[in-house]
C-alpha positions in Angstrom: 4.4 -0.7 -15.8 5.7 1.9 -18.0 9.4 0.8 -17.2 8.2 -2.8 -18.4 6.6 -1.5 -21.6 9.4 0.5 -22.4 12.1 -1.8 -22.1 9.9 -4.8 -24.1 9.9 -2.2 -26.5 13.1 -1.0 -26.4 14.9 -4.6 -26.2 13.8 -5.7 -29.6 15.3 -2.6 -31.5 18.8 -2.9 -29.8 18.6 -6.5 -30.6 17.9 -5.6 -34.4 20.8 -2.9 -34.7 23.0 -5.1 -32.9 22.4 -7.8 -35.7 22.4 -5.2 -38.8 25.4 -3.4 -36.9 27.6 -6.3 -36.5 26.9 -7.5 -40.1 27.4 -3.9 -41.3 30.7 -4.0 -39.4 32.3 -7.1 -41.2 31.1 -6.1 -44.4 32.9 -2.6 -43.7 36.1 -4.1 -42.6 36.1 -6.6 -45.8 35.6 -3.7 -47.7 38.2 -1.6 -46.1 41.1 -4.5 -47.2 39.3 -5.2 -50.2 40.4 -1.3 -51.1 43.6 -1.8 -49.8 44.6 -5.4 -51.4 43.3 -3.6 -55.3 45.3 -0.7 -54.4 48.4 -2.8 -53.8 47.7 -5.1 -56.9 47.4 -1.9 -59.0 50.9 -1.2 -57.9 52.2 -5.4 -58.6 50.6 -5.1 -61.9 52.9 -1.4 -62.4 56.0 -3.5 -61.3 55.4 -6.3 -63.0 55.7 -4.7 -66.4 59.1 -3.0 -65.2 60.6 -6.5 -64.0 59.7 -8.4 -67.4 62.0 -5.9 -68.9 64.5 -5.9 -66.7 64.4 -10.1 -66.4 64.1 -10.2 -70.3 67.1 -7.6 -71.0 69.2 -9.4 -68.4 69.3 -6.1 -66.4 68.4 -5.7 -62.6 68.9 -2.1 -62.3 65.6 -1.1 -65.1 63.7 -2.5 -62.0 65.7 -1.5 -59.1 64.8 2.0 -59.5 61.1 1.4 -59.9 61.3 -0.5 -56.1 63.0 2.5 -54.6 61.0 5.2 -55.4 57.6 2.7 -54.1 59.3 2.5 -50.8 60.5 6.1 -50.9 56.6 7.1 -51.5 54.4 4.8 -50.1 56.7 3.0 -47.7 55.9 -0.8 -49.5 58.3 -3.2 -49.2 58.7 -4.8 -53.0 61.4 -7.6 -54.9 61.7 -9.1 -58.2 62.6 -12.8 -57.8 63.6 -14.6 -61.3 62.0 -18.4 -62.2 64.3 -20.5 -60.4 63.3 -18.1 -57.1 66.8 -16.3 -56.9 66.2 -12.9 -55.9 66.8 -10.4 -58.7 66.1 -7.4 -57.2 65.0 -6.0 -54.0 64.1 -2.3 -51.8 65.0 -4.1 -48.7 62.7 -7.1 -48.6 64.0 -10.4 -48.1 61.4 -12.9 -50.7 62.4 -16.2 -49.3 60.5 -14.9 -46.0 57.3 -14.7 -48.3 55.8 -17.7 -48.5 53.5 -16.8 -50.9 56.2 -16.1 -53.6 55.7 -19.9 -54.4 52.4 -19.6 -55.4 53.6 -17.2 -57.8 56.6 -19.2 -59.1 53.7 -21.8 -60.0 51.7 -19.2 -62.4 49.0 -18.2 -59.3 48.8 -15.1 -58.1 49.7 -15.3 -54.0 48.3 -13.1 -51.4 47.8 -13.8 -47.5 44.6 -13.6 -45.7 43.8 -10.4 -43.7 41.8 -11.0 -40.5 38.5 -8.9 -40.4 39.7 -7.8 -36.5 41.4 -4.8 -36.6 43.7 -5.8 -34.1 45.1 -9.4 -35.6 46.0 -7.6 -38.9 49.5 -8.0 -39.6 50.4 -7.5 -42.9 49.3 -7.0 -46.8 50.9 -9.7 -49.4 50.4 -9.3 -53.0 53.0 -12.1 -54.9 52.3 -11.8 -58.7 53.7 -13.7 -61.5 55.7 -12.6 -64.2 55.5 -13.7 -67.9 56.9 -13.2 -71.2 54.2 -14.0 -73.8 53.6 -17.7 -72.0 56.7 -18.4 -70.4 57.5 -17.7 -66.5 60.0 -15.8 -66.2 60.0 -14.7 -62.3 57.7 -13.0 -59.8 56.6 -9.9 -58.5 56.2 -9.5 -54.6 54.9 -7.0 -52.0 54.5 -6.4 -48.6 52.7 -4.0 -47.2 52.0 -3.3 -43.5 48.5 -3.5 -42.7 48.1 -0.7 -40.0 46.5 1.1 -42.8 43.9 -1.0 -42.5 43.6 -1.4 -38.8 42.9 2.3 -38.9 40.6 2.5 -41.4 38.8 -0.4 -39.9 38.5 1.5 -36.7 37.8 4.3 -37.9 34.6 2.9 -39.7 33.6 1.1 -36.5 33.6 4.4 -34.4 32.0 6.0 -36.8 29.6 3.0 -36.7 29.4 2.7 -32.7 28.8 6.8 -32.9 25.5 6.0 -34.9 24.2 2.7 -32.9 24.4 5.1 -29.8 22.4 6.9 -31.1 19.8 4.5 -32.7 20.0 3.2 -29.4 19.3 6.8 -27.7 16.3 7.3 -30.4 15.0 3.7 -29.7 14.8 4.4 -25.7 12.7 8.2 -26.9 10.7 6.3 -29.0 10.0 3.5 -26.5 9.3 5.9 -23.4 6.7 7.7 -25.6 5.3 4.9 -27.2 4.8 3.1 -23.9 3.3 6.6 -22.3 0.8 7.2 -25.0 0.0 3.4 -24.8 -0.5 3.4 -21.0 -1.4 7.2 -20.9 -5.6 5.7 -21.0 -4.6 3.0 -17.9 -3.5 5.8 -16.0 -7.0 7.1 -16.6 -8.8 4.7 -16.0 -7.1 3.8 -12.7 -7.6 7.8 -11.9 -11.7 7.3 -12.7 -11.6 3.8 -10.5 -9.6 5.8 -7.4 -12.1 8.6 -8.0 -15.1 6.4 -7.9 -14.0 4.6 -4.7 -13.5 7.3 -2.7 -17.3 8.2 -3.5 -17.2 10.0 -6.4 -19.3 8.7 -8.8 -19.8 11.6 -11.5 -16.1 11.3 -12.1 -15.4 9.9 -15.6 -12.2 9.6 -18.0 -11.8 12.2 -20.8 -11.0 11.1 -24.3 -7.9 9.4 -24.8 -5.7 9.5 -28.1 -4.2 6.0 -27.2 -4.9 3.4 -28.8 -7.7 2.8 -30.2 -8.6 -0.7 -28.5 -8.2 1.3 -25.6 -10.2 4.4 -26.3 -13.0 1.5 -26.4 -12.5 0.1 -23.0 -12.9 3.7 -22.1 -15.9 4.2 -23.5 -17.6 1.2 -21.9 -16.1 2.3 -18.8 -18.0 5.6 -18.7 -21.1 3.9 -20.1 -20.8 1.6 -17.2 -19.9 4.3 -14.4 -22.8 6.2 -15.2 -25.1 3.3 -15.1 -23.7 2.8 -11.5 -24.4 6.3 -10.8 -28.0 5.8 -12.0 -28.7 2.8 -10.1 -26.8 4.6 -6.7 -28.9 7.6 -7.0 -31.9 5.7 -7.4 -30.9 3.4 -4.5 -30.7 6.6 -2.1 -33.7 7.7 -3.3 -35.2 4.6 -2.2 -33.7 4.2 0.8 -34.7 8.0 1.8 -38.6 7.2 0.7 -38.0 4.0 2.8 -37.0 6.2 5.7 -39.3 8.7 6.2 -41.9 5.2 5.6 -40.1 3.9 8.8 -39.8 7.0 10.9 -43.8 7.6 10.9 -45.0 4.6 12.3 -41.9 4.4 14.2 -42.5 7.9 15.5 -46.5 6.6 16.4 -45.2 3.9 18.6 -43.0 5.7 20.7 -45.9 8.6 21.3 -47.9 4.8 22.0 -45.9 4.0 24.6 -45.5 7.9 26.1 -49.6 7.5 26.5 -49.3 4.0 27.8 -46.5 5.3 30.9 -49.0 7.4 31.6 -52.0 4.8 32.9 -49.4 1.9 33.7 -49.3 0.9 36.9 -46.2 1.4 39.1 -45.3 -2.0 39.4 -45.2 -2.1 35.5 -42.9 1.0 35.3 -39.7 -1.2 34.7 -41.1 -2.4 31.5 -42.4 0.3 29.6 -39.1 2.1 30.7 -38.0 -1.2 28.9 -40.1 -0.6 26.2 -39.6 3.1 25.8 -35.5 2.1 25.8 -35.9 -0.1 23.1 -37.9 2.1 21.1 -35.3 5.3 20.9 -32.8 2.2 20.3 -34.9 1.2 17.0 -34.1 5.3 16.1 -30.5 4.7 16.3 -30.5 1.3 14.6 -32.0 3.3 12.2 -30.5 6.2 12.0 -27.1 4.4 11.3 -28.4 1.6 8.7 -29.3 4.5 6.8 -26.4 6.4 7.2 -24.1 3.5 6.5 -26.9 2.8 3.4 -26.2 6.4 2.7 -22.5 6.1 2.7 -22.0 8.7 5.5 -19.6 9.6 8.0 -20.3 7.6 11.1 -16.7 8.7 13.1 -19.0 12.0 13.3 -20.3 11.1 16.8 -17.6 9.2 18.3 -16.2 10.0 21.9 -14.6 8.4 24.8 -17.1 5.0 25.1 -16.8 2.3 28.0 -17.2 -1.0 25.8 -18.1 -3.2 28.6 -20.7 -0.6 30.3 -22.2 -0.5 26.9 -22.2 -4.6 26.3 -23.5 -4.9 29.9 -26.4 -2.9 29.2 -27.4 -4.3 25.8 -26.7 -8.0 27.2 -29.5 -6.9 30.0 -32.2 -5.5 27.4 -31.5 -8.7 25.2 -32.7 -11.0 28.3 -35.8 -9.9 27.9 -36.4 -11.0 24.1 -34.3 -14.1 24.5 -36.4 -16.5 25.7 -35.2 -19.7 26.5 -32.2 -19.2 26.3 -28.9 -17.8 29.2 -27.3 -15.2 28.7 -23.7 -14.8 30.8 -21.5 -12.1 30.9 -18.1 -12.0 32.1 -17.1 -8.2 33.1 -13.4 -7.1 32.5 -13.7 -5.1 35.8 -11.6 -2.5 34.8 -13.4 -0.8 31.8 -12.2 -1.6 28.3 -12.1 2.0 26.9 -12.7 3.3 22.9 -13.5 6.0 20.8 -16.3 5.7 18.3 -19.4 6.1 17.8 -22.0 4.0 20.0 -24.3 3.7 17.6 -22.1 1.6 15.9 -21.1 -0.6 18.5 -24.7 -0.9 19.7 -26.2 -2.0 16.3 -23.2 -4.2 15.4 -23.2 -5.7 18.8 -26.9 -6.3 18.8 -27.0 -7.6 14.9 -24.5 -10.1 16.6 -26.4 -11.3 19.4 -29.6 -11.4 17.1 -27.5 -14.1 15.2 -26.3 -15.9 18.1 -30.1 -16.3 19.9 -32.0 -17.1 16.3 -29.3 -20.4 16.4 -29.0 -21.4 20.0 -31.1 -24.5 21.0 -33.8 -23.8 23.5 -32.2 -24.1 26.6 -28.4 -22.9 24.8 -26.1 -20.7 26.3 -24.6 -17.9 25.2 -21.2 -16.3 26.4 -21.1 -12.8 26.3 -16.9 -11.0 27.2 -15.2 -8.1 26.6 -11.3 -8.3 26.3 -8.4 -6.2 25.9 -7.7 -2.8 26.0 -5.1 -0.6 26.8 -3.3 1.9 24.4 -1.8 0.8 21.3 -4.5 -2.4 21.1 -8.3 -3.6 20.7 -11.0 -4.0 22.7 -13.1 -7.2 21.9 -16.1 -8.2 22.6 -16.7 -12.0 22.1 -20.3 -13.1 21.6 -20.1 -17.5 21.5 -23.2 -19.4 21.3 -23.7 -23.2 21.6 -26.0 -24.3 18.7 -24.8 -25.8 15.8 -22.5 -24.1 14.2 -21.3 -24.0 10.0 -18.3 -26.3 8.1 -15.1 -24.5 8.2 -15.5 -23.9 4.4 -18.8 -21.7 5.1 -16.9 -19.8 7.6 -15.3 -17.5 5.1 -18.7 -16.5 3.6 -21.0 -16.0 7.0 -19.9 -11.8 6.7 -21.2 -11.5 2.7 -24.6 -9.9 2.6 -27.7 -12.3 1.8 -25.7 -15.4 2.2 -26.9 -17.5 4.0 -25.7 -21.5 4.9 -27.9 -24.0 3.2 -28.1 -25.9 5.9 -29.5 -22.7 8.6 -32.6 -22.0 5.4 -35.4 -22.8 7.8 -34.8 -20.1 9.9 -35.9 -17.0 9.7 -33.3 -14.0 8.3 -32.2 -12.1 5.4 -28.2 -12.8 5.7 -27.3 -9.3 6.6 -27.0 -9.5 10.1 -23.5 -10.5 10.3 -22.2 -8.2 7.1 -23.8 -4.7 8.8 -21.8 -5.8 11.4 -18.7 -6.3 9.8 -19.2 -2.8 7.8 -20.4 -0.5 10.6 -17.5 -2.0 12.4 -15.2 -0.9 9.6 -16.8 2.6 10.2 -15.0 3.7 13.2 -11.5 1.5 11.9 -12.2 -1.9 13.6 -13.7 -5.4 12.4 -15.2 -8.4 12.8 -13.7 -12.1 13.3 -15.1 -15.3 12.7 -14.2 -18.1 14.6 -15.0 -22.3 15.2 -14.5 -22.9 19.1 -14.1 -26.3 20.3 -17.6 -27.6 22.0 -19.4 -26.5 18.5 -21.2 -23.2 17.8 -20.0 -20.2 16.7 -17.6 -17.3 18.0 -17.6 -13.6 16.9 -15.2 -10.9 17.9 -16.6 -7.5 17.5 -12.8 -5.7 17.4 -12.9 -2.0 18.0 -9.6 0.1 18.4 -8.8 0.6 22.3 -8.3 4.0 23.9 -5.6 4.5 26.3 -6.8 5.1 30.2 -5.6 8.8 30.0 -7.7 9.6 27.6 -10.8 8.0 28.9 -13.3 10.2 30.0 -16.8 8.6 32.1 -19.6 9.4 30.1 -23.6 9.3 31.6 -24.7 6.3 30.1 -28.7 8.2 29.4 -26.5 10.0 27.1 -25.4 7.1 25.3 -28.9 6.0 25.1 -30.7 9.2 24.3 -27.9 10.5 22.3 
């Protein structure tokens, strides 16, 4: 952006001094042969005095000598031509040649037009007429070669180029810095914004001496950024107070259900092993809503993690609490293998299959599958359910948190099912698609980065549980 500053400031002056140099230029090289043309009509006005004597005393030699000497010093060619255009005296120019002698016959002074390009310049003509009191009595003519003024014409243009360069040179200084301290509070800010989204939110951007419309937006933008720190500080607050609020009677519970293994009868053991699962489950769910409220590190815990031993387990506790409806899952048989955190695949997965039961019909089915694997590629697990599905337009909006499709408002939620999903998913580098198979409903893919077999390690599945 600085490069694009720069040069929009930098193209307008070398437009300018293009225009002002290439006026400047002609007027130079018109000035240049106006010197030169006076000079040599000084000289006609010199010879003309000489040749009215010499054509008045009937004597060409009183103006012969006169011609020699001005080609001797300054190399002119010069003759005297009387009125009837007979040449009368001469240094070696031929006046028939010079056309403009016959302006000068006619009682006008002649001269020829010098081109204002150095390099068409030919030659200087100076024809002046001669008279004794009012009568013609001949002409004066000169010609002059006009490198004289080629040179000095391109001598004035170098001299001219030399000083554009380094207008130009100055301009392209001037730009660079004016673009820098211009853009020198963008760079800033975007330093603040990278700062702030990498979780820094005391960073702020000094004072600026840029602009001063700019020096504004910076001051909003700290105003605003520490408003956002306010409200994040107060949010973790809250969510810690909200925390240790959960954990107590969550903590109460699980002691519950410790005394209640205690008096249950054997045949009941299977449930409040059920029971007692479910419960240390709620701790993780927990556990990592708060972390990812927190904005911590959930990679922390991750290891070697069978996805479809996992998904098979959950899918078996989630029988249980979806009533009415069938739950099938297809096994890949050969373990689909990643590292990451369970934790996050068991509350994503479950947040999931919470969505898919709350819109299955009574009765519905819902197809549970893990695909994939291998190095290099993902490991999906594909929840599909059978109800009735959103419009493709909603599709795109099913992952934002609260949103909910105003069709679905009768049932019960808060629209954040999906979106935890998505973010605790993001967590440990995978994600969540959203798909509209053919037979209605909807399709999820919970993706998750595979791990290749060598790497894979069995883990006790109590330890996934309990870890």
């Amino acid at each position: 952006m600085r490069t694009r500053l720069a040069i929009i400031l930098f193209v307008p002056c070398v437009l300018v001094l293009a225009l002002l140099g290439t006026a400047y230029a002609g007027n130079v090289a018109r000035a240049n042969q106006q010197a030169v043309y006076l000079d040599r009509l000084a000289d006609a006005g010199y010879l003309v005095i000489t040749a009215r004597q010499s054509l008045t005393a009937d004597d060409p030699a009183i103006v012969e000598g006169d011609l020699n000497r001005y080609r001797e010093v300054y190399g002119v060619e010069a003759a005297v031509v009387d009125q009837s255009g007979a040449t009368w005296a001469t240094n070696g120019l031929d006046p028939h040649a010079v056309d403009e002698r016959q302006a000068a016959l006619a009682g006008r002074r002649g001269e020829s037009a010098v081109s204002a390009l150095p390099w068409k310049a030919d030659r200087v003509v100076v024809a002046e007429p001669v008279y004794d009191g009012a009568d013609l009595v001949g002409a004066v003519v000169t010609v002059s070669d006009a490198e004289e003024v080629s040179r000095s014409i391109w001598s004035s243009w170098g001299i001219l180029a030399a000083a554009g360069l380094a207008m130009c040179v100055l301009a392209v200084v001037i730009a660079h810095r004016t673009a820098g301290w211009v853009l020198r509070p963008v760079r800033a800010v975007d330093t603040a914004m990278g700062e702030i989204g990498r979780g820094r939110l005391d960073a702020r951007i000094p004072p600026s001496a840029g602009p001063p419309e700019l020096r504004e937006v910076i001051t909003r933008f700290n105003a605003m950024a520490a408003q956002v720190e306010h409200s994040m500080h107060r949010q973790q607050e809250f969510v810690s107070n909200a925390s240790h609020e959960l954990r107590n009677p969550l903590n109460a519970l699980m002691l519950r259900v410790e005394d209640l293994a205690l008096s249950t009868p054997p045949e009941h053991a299977t449930e409040v092993a059920h029971v007692r699962a479910e419960a240390i489950r709620m701790a993780h769910i927990l556990d990592a809503l708060l972390l990812l409220a927190d904005d911590a590190n959930l990679t922390a815990g991750a290891h070697p993690l069978d996805v479809a031993d996992l998904v098979a387990r959950r899918v078996d506790s989630w029988r249980l609490l979806a009533v009415g409806r069938e739950l099938t899952f297809a096994d890949p048989g050969g373990g689909a293998w990643a590292e990451l955190n369970p934790i996050v695949l068991e509350c994503a997965f479950d947040a999931v299959l919470d969505n898919a039961v709350k819109f299955s019909p009574d009765g519905g089915r819902i197809d549970v599958a893990v695909t994939g694997g291998g190095a290099g590629g993902d490991v999906e697990v594909v929840v599909r359910d059978h109800g009735a599905g959103v419009p493709p337009e909603e599709l795109g909006r099913l992952a934002e948190r609260f949103w909910r499709s105003p069709g679905h408002s009768t049932v019960r939620g808060s629209g954040l099912g999906l979106a935890i999903a998505s973010e605790l998913l993001a967590t440990g580098g995978g994600g969540l698609r959203l798909g509209l198979p053919d037979g209605g409903g909807l399709e999820v893919r919970l993706r998750v980065p595979a791990l290749a077999a060598a790497d894979a390690a069995p883990v006790d599945p109590a330890a996934e549980v309990t870890s």
